[in-house]
C-alpha positions as CSV (number, residue, x, y, z in Angstrom):
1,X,-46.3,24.1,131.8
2,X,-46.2,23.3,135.7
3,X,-49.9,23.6,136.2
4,X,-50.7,21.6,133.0
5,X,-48.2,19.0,134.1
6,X,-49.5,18.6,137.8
7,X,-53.3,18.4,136.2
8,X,-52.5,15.5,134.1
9,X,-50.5,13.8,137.4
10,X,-53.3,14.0,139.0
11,X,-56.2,13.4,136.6
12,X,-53.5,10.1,135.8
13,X,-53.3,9.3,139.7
14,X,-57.2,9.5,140.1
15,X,-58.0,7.2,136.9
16,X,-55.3,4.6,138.3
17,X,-57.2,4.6,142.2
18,X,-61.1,4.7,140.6
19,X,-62.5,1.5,140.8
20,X,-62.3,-0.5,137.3
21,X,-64.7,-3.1,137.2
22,X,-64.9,-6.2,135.6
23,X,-68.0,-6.2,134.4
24,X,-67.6,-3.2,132.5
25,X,-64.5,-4.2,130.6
26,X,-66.1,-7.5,129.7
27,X,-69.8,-5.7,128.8
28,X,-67.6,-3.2,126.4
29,X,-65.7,-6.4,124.9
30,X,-68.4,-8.4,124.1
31,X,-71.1,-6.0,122.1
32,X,-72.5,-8.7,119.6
33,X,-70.8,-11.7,121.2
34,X,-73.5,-14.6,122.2
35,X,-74.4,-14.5,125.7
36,X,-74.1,-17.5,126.0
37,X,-70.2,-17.6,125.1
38,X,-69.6,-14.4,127.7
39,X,-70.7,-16.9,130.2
40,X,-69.4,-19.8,129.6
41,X,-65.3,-17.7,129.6
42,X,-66.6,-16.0,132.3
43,X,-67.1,-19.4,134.0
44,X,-64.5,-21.0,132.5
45,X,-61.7,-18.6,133.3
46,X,-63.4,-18.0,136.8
47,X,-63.5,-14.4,136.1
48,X,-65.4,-12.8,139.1
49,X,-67.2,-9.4,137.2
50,X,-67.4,-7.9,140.6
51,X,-63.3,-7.5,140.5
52,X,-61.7,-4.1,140.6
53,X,-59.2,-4.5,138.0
54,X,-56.7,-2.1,139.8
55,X,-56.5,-4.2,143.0
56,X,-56.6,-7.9,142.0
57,X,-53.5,-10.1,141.5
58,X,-52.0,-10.5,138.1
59,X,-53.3,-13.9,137.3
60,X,-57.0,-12.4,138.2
61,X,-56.0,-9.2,135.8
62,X,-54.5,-11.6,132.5
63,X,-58.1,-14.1,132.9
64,X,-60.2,-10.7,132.2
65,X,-57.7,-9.9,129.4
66,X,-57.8,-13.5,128.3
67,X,-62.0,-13.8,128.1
68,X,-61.6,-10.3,126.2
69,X,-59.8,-11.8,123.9
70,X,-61.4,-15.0,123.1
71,X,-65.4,-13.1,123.4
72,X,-65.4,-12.9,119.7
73,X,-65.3,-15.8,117.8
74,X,-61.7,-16.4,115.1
75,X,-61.1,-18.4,112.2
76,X,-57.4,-17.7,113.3
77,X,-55.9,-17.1,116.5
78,X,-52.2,-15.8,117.5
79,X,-51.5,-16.9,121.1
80,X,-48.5,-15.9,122.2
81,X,-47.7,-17.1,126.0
82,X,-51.5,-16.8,126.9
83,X,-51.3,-19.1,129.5
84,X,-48.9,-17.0,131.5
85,X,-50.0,-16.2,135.2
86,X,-53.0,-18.6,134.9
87,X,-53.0,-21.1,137.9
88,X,-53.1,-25.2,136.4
89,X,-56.4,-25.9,136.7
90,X,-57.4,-21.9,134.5
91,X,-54.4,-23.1,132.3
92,X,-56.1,-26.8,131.6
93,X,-59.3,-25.7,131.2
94,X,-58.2,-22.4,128.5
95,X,-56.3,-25.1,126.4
96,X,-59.8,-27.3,126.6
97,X,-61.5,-24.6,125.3
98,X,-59.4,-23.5,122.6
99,X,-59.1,-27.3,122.0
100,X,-62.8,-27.5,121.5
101,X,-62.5,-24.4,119.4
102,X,-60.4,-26.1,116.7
103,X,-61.9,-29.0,116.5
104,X,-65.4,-27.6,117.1
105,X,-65.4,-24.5,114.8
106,X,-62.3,-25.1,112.4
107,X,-59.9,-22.4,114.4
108,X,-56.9,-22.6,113.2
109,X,-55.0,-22.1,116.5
110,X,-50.7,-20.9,116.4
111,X,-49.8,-21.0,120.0
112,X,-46.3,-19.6,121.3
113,X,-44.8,-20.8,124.2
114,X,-42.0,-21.8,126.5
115,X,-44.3,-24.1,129.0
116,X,-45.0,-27.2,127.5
117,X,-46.5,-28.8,130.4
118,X,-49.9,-30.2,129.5
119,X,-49.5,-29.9,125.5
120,X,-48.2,-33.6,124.8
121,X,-51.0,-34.5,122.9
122,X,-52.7,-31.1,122.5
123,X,-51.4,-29.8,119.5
124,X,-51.6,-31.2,115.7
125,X,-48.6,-29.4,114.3
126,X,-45.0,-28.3,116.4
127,X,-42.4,-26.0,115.0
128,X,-39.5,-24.4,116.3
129,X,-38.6,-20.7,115.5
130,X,-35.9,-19.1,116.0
131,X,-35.1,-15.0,115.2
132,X,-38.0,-15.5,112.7
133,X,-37.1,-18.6,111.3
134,X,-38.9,-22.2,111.0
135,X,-35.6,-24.2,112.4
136,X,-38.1,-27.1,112.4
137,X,-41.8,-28.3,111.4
138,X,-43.0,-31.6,113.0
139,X,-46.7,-33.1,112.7
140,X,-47.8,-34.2,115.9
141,X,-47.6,-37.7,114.7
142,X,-44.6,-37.9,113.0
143,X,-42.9,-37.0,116.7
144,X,-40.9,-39.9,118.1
145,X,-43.1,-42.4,120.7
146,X,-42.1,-42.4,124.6
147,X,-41.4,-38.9,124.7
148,X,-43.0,-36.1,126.0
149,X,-43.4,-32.4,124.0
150,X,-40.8,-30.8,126.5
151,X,-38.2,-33.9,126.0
152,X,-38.6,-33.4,122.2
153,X,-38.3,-29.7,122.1
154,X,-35.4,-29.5,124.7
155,X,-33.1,-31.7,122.1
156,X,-33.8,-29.5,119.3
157,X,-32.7,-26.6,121.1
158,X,-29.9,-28.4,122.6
159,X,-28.9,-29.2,118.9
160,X,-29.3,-25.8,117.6
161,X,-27.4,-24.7,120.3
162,X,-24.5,-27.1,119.5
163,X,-24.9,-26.1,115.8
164,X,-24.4,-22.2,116.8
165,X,-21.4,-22.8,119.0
166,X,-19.8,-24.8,116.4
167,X,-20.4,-21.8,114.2
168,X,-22.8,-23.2,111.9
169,X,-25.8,-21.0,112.9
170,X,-27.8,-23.5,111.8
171,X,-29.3,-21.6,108.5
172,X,-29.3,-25.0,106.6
173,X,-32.0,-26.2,109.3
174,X,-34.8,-23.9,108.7
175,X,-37.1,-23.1,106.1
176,X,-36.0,-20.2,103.4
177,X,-32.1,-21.7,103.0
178,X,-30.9,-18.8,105.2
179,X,-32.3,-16.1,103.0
180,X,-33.4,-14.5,106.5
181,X,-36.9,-14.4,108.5
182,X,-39.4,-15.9,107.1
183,X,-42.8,-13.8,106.6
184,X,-45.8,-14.3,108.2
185,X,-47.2,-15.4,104.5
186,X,-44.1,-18.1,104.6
187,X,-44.5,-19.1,108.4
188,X,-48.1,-19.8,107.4
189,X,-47.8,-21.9,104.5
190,X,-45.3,-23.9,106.2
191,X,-47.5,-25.1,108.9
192,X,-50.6,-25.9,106.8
């Protein structure tokens, strides 16, 4: 079992030091995608196909992930936290695009996230969930004038965090009257 175990060490060690290139992650990604859509996220996400994968920075690493991703076209995408370890300018342009995508090709878009610099004014719909359930479901417009996404969304935690501590847990404020998670069925419906 020593041998075995020192051949697959290795074989692992030699796979992690071989150059990994861009370009052939992307090429294998995006059999039947437009050309034309591989290089407009290559551009977009400034994804350099000449990169070897096992020695560029994280942010580099998570934009090849992201244009892997986003090669063939949805009529629903789940983002969750894709803008993590993009610089500002690869985090504006990515929402632009998936903007364009929506409003463009009908993609119905849910996007997860803690950062909510940049979204005032992106998004059409804003909930809050919490342990799997819809604590709140806002249209865009129905959200109060003067303040930003991140003011809005900081009060409703701050508020469901008062509700927990006074031991209310808060299972009147979301959707399903504290019958537990909702499903992904339920979340769905809610936000259409």
């Amino acid at each position: 079992a020593s041998d075995v175990y020192k051949r697959q060490l290795a074989r692992r060690t030699t796979e992690r030091s071989r150059p990994r290139r861009a370009s052939v992650v992307i090429a294998s990604a995006s059999a039947g995608v437009d050309p034309a859509r591989v290089e407009r996220l290559t551009t977009l996400l400034e994804v350099d196909t000449k990169w070897n994968l096992t020695s560029v920075s994280d942010g580099q690493r998570r934009r090849v992930q992201i244009l892997c991703k986003l090669l063939k076209p949805k009529a629903v995408m789940l983002l969750d936290e894709i803008t993590t370890d993009l610089d500002l300018i690869a985090r504006h342009d990515l929402l632009q695009f998936l903007r364009e995508e929506s409003e463009e090709r009908g993609v119905s878009i849910l996007y997860c996230t803690h950062i909510f610099d940049g979204l005032d004014g992106w998004s059409t719909e804003v909930a809050h969930l919490d342990g799997g359930r819809l604590r709140r479901h806002v249209a865009a417009h129905e959200l109060p004038r003067g303040q930003t996404l991140y003011e809005v969304v900081s009060q409703w935690l701050m508020e469901h965090a008062a509700e927990v501590a006074r031991g209310g847990g808060g299972a009147a404020a979301h959707a399903g009257g504290g019958r537990g998670p909702l499903t992904a069925e339920e979340a769905a419906a809610a936000l259409m």
